[in-house]
N, CA, C and O atoms as CSV, one atom per row, in Angstrom:
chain,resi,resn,atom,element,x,y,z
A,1,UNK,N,N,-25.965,-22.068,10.400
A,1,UNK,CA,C,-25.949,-20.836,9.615
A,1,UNK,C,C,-25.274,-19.718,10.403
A,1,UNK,O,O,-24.872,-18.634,9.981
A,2,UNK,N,N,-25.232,-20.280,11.797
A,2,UNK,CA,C,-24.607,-18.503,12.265
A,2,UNK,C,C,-23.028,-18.539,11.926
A,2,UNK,O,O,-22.454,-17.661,11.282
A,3,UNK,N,N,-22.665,-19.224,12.244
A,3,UNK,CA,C,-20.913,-18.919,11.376
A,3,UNK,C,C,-20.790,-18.345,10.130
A,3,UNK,O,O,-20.140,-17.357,9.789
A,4,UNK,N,N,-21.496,-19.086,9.490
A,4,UNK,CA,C,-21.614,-18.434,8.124
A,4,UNK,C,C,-22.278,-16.630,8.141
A,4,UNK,O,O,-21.928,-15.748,7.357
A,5,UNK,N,N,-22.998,-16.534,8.944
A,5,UNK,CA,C,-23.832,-15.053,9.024
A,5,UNK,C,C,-22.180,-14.424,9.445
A,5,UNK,O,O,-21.693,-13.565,8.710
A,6,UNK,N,N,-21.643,-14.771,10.284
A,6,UNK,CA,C,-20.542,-14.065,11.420
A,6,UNK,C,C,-19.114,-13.993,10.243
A,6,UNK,O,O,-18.294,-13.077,10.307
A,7,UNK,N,N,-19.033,-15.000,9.322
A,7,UNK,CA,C,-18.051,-15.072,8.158
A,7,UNK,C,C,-18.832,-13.988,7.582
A,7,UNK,O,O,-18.534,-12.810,7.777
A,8,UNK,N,N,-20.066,-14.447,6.706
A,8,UNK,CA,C,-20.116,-12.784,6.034
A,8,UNK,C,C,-20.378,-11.796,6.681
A,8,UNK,O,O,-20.461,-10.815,5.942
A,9,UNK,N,N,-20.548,-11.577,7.705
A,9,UNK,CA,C,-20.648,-10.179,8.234
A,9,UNK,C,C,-19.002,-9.500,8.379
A,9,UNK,O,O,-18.900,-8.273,8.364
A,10,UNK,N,N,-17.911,-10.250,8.498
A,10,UNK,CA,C,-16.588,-10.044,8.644
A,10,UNK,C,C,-16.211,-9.896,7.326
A,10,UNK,O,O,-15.179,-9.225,7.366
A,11,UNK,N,N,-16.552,-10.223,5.872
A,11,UNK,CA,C,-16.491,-10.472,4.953
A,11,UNK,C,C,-16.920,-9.130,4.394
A,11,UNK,O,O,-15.978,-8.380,4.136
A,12,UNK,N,N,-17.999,-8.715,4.177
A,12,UNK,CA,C,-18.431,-7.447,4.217
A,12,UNK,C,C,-18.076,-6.223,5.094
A,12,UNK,O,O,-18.329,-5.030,4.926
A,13,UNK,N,N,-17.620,-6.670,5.774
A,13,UNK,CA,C,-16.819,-5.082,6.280
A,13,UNK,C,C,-15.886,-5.040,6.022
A,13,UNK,O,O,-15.337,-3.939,6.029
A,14,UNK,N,N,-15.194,-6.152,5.662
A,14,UNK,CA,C,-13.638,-5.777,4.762
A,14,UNK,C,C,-13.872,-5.146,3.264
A,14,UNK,O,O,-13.185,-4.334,2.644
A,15,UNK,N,N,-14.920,-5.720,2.958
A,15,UNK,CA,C,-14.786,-5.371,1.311
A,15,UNK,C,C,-15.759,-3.802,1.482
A,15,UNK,O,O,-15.718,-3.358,0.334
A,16,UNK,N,N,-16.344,-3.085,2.091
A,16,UNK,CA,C,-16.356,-2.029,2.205
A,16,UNK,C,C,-16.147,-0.889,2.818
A,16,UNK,O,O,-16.701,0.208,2.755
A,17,UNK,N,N,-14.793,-1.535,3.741
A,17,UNK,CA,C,-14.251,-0.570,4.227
A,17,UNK,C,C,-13.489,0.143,3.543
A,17,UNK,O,O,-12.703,-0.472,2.823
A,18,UNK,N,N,-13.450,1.448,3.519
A,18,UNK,CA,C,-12.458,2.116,2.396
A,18,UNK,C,C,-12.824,2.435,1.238
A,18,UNK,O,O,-12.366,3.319,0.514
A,19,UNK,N,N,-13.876,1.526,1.000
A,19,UNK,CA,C,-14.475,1.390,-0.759
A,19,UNK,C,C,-15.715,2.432,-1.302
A,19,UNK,O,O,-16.375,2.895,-0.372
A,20,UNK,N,N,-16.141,2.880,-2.696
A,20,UNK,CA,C,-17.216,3.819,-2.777
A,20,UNK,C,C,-17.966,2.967,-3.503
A,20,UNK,O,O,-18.032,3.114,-4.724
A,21,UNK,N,N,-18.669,1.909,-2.830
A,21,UNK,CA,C,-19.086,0.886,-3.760
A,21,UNK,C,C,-20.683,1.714,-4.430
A,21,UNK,O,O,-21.210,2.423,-3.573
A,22,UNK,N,N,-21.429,1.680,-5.785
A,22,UNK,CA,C,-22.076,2.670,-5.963
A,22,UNK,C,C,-23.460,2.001,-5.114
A,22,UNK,O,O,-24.098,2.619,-4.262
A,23,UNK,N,N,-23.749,0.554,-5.587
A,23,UNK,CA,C,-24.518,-0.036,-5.086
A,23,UNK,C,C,-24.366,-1.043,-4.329
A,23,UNK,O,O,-23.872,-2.063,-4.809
A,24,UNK,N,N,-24.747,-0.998,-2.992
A,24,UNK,CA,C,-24.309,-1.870,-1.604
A,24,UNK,C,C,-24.839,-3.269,-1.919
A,24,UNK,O,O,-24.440,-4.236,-1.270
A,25,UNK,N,N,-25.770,-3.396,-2.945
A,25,UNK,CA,C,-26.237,-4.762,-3.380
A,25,UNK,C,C,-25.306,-5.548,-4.088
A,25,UNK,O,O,-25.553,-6.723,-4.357
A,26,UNK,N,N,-24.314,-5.024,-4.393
A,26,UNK,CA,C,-22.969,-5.639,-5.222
A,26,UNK,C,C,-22.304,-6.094,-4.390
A,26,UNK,O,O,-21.845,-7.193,-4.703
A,27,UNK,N,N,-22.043,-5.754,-3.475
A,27,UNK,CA,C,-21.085,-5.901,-2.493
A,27,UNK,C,C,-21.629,-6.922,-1.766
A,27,UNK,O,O,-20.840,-7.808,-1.438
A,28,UNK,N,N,-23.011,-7.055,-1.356
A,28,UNK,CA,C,-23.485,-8.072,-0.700
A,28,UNK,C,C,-23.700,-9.562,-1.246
A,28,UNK,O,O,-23.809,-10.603,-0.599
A,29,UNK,N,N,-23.729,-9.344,-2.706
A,29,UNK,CA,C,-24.190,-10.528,-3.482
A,29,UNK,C,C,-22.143,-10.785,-3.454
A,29,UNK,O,O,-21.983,-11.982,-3.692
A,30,UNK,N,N,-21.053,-10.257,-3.303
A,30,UNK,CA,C,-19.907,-10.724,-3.610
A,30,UNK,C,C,-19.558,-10.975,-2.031
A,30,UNK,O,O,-18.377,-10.873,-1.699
A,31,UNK,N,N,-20.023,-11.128,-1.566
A,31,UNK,CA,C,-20.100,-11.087,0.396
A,31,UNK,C,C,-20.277,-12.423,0.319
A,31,UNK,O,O,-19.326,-13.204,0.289
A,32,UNK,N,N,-21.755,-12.857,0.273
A,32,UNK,CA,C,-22.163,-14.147,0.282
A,32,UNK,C,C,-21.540,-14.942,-0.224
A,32,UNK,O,O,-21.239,-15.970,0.384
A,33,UNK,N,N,-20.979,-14.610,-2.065
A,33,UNK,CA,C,-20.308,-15.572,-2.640
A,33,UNK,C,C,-18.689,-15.915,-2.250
A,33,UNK,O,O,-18.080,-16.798,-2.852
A,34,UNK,N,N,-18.151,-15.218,-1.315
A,34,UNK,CA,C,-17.121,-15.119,-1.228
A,34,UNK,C,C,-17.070,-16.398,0.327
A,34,UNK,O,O,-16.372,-17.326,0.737
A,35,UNK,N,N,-18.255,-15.667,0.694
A,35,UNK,CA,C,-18.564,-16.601,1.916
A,35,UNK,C,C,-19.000,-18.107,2.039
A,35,UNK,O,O,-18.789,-18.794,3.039
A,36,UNK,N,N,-19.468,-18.422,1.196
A,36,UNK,CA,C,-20.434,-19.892,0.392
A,36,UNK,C,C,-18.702,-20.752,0.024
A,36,UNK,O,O,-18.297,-21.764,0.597
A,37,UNK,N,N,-17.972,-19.984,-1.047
A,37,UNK,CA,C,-16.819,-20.423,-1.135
A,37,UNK,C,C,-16.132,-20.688,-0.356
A,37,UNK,O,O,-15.893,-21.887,-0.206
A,38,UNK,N,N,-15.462,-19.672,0.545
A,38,UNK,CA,C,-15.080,-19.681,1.715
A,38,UNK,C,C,-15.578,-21.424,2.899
A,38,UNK,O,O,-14.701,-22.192,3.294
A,39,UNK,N,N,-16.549,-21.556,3.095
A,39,UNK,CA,C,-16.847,-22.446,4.352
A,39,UNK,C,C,-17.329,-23.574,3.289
A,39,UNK,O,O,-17.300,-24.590,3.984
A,40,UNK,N,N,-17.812,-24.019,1.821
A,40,UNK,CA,C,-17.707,-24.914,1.111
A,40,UNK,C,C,-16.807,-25.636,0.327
A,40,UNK,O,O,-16.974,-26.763,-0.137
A,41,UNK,N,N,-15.610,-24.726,0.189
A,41,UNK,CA,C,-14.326,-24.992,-0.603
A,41,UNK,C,C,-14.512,-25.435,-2.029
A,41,UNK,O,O,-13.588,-25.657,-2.812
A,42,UNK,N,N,-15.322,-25.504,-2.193
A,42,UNK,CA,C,-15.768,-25.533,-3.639
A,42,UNK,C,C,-16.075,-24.830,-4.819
A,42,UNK,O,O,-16.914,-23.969,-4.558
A,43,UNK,N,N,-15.856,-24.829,-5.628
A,43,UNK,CA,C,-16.296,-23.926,-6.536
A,43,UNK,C,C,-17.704,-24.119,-7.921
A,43,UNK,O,O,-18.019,-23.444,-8.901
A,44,UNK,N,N,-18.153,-25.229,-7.383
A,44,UNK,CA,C,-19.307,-25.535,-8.010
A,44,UNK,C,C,-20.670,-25.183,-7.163
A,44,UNK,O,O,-21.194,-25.781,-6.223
A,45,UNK,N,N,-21.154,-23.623,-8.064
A,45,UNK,CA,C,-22.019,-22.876,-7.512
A,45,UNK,C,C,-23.529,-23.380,-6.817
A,45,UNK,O,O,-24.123,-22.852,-5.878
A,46,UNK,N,N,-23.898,-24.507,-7.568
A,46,UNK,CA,C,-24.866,-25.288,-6.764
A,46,UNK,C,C,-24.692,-25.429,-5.750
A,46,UNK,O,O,-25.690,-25.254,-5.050
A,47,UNK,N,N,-23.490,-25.788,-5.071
A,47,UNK,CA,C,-23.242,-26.405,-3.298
A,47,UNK,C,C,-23.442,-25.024,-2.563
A,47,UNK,O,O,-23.741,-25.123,-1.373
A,48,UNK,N,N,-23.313,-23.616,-3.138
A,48,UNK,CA,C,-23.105,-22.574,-2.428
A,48,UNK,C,C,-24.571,-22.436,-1.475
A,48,UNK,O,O,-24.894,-21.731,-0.519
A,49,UNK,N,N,-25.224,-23.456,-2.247
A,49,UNK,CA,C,-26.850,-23.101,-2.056
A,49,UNK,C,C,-26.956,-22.873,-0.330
A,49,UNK,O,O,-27.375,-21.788,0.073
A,50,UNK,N,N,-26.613,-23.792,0.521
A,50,UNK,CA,C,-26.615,-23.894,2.075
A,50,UNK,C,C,-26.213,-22.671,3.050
A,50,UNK,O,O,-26.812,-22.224,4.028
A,51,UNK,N,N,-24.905,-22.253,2.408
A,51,UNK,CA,C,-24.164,-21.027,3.038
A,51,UNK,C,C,-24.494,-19.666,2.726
A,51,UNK,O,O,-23.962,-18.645,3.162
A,52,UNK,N,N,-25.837,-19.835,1.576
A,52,UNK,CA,C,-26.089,-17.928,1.654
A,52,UNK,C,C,-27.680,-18.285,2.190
A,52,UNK,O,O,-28.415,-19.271,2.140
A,53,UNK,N,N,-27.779,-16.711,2.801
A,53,UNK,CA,C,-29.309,-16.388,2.997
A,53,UNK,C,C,-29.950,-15.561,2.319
A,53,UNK,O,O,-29.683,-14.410,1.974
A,54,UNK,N,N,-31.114,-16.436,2.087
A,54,UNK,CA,C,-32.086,-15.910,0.903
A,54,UNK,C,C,-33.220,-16.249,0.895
A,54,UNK,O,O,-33.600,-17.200,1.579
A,55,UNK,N,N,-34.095,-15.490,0.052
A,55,UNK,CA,C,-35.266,-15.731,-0.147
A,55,UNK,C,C,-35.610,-16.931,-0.905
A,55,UNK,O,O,-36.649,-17.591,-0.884
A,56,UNK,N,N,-34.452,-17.096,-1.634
A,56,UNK,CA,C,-34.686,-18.067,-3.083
A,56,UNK,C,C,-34.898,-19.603,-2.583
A,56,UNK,O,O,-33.921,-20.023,-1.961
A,57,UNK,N,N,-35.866,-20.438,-2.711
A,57,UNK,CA,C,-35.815,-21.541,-2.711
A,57,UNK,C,C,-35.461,-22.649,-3.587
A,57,UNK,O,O,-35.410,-23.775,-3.093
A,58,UNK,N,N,-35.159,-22.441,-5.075
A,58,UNK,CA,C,-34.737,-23.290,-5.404
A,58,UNK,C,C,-33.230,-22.634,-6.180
A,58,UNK,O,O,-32.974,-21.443,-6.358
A,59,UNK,N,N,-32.196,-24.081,-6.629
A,59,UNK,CA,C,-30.955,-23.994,-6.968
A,59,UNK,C,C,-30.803,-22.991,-8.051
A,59,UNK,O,O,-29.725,-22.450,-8.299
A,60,UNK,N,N,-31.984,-22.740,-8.733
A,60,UNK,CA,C,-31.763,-22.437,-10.214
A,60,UNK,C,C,-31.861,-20.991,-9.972
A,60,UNK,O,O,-31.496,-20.263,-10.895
A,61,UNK,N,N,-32.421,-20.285,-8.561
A,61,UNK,CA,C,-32.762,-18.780,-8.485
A,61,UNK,C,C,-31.309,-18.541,-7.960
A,61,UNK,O,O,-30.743,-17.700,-8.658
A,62,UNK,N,N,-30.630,-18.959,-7.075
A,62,UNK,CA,C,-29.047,-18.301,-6.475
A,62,UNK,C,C,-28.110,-18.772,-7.731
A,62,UNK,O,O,-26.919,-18.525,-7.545
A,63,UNK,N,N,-28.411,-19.378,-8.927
A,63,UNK,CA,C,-27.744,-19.821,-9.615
A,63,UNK,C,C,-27.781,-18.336,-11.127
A,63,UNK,O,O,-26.786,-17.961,-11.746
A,64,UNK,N,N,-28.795,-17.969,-11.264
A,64,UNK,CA,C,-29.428,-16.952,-11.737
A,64,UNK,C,C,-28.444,-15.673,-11.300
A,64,UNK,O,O,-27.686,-14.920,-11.910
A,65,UNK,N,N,-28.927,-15.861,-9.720
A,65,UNK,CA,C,-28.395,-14.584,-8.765
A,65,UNK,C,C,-26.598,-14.267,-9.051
A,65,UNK,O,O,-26.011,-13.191,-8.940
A,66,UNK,N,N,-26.018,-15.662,-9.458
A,66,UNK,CA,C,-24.553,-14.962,-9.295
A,66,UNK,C,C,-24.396,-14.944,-11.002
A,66,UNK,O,O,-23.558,-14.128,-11.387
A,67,UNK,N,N,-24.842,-15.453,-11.703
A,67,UNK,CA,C,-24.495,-15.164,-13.211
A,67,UNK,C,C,-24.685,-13.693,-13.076
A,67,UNK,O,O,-23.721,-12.937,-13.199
A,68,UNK,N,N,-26.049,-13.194,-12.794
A,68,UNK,CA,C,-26.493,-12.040,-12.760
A,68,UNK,C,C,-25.218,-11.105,-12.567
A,68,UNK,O,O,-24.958,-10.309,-13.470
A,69,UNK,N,N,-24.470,-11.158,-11.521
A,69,UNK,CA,C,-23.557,-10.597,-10.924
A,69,UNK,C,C,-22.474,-10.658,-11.367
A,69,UNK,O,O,-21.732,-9.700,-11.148
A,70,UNK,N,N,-22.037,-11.652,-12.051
A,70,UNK,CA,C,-20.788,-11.773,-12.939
A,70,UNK,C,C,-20.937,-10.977,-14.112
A,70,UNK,O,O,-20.116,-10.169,-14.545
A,71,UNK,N,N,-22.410,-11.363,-14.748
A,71,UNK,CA,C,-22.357,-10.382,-16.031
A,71,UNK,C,C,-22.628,-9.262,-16.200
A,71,UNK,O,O,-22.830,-8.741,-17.297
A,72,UNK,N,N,-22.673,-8.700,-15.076
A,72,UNK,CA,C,-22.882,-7.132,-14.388
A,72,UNK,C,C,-22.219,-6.394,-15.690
A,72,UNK,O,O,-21.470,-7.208,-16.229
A,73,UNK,N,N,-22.224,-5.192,-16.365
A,73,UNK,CA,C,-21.349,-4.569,-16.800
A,73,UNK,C,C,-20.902,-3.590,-15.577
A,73,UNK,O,O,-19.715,-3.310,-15.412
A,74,UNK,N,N,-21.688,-3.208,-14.933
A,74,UNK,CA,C,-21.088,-2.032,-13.869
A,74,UNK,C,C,-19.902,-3.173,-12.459
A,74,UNK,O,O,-19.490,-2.695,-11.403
A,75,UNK,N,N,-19.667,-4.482,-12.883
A,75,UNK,CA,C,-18.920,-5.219,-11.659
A,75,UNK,C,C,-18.317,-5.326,-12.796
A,75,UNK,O,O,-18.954,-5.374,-13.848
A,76,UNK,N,N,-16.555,-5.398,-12.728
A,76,UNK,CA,C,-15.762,-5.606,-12.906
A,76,UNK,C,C,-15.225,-6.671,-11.950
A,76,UNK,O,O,-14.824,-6.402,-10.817
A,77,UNK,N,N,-15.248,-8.161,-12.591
A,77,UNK,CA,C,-15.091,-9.342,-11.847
A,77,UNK,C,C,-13.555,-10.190,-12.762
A,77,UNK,O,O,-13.124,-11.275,-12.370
């Protein structure tokens, strides 16, 4: 997991450097996912499960977590 912590931590300071993001929780949930992608190469959101950190223990709550985030009206994705 620490590569992955050290990918999104590099990951997140790019995407808010410069930026007025309103809520920093947006940015973090597109951190992780960018990061999960990133070191899984995949794009089938189940596998992302390994590469983010979370509270969530099962597939169906980080699965929840990025719909959530896609269907944001305030994220423009």
């Amino acid at each position: 997991m620490r590569t992955q912590t050290r990918l999104y931590d590099q990951v997140y300071r790019y995407l808010t450097h410069g930026s007025e993001f309103v809520d920093k929780r947006h940015c973090q949930v597109l951190s992780w996912m960018v990061t999960a992608l990133l070191s899984c190469l995949n794009l089938n959101q189940s596998r992302w499960e390994p590469y983010v950190e979370s509270r969530a223990e099962q597939a169906q709550s980080y699965q929840r977590r990025w719909h959530r985030f896609l269907c944001n009206g305030r994220v423009q994705v």
